[in-house]
C-alpha positions as CSV (number, residue, x, y, z in Angstrom):
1,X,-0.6,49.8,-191.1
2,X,1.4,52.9,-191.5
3,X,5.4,53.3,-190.9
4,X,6.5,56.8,-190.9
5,X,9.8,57.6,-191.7
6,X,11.8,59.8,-189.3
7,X,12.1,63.7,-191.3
8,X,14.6,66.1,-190.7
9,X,13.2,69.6,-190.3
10,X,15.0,71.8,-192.3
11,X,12.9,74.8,-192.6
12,X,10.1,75.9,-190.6
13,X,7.1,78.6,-191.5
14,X,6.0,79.9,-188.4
15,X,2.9,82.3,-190.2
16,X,1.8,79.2,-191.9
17,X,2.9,77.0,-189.4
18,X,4.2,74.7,-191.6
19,X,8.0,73.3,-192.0
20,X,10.0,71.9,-195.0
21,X,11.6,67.9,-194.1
22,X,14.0,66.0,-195.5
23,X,12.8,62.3,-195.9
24,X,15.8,60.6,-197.2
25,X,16.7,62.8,-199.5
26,X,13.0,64.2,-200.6
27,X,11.5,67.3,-199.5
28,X,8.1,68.0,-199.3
29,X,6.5,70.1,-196.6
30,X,4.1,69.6,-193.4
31,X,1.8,71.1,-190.9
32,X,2.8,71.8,-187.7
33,X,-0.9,73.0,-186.7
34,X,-0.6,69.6,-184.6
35,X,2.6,70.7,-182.6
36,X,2.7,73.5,-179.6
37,X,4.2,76.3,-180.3
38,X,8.5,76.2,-180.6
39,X,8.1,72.7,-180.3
40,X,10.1,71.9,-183.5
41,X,13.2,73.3,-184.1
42,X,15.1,73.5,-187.2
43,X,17.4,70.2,-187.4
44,X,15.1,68.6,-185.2
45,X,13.7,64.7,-186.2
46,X,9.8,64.5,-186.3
47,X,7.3,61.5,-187.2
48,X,5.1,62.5,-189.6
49,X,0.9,61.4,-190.2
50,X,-1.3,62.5,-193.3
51,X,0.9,65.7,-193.6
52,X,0.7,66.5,-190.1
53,X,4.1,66.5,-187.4
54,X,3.0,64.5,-184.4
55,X,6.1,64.6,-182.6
56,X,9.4,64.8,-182.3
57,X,12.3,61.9,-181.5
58,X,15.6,62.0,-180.9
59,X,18.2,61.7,-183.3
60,X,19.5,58.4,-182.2
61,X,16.4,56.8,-182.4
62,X,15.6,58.5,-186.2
63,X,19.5,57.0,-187.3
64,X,18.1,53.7,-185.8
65,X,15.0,53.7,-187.6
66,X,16.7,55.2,-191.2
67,X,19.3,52.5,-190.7
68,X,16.7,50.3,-190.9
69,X,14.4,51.7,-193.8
70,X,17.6,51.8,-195.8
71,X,18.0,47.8,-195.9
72,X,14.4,47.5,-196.7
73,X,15.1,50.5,-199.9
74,X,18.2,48.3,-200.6
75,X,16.3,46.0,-202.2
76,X,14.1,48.3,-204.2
77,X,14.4,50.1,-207.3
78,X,15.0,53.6,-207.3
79,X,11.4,54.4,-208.7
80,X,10.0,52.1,-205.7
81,X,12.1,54.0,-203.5
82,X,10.9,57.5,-204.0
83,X,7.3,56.5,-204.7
84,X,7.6,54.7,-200.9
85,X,9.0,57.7,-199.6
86,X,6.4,59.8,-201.0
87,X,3.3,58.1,-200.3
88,X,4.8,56.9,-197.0
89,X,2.5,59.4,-195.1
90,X,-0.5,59.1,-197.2
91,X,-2.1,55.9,-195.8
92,X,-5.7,55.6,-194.3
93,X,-6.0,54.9,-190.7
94,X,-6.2,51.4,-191.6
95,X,-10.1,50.8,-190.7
96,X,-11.4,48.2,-193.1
């Protein structure tokens, strides 16, 4: 199974269309090829899958969700942490 972790877009590339997210404190960048144009918006919260934005959500929902992610990262070290926050959109579609 695969949890994505509500991002915060906080730059967006539309000739590339690509954007910039902060997860948790880590950036790293992701496609918006997925997304109709002006869909995402600076500041905005997405979900992303393999790299890709697949939607947005709203930003009570993405506090609801962090809230949660951050009791689970509580209890981790802070190498687990950022090596969970990194891979957390690099899982397989869960076929086995």
């Amino acid at each position: 199974m695969c949890l994505s972790i509500p991002s915060k877009v906080v730059k967006i590339d539309k000739e590339n269309q690509s954007c910039v997210v902060d997860t948790m404190g880590v950036q790293r960048e992701a496609s918006l090829m997925m997304m109709a144009e002006d869909d995402v918006k600076i500041g905005d919260f997405v979900l992303i899958h393999i790299g890709f934005v697949m939607n947005t959500i709203s930003k009570e929902d993405a506090q609801i969700s962090l809230d949660t992610y951050q009791e689970l990262l509580e209890a981790m070290s802070e190498e687990e942490r950022k090596q969970a926050i990194l891979e957390g959109d690099a899982c397989d579609d869960g076929a086995k």
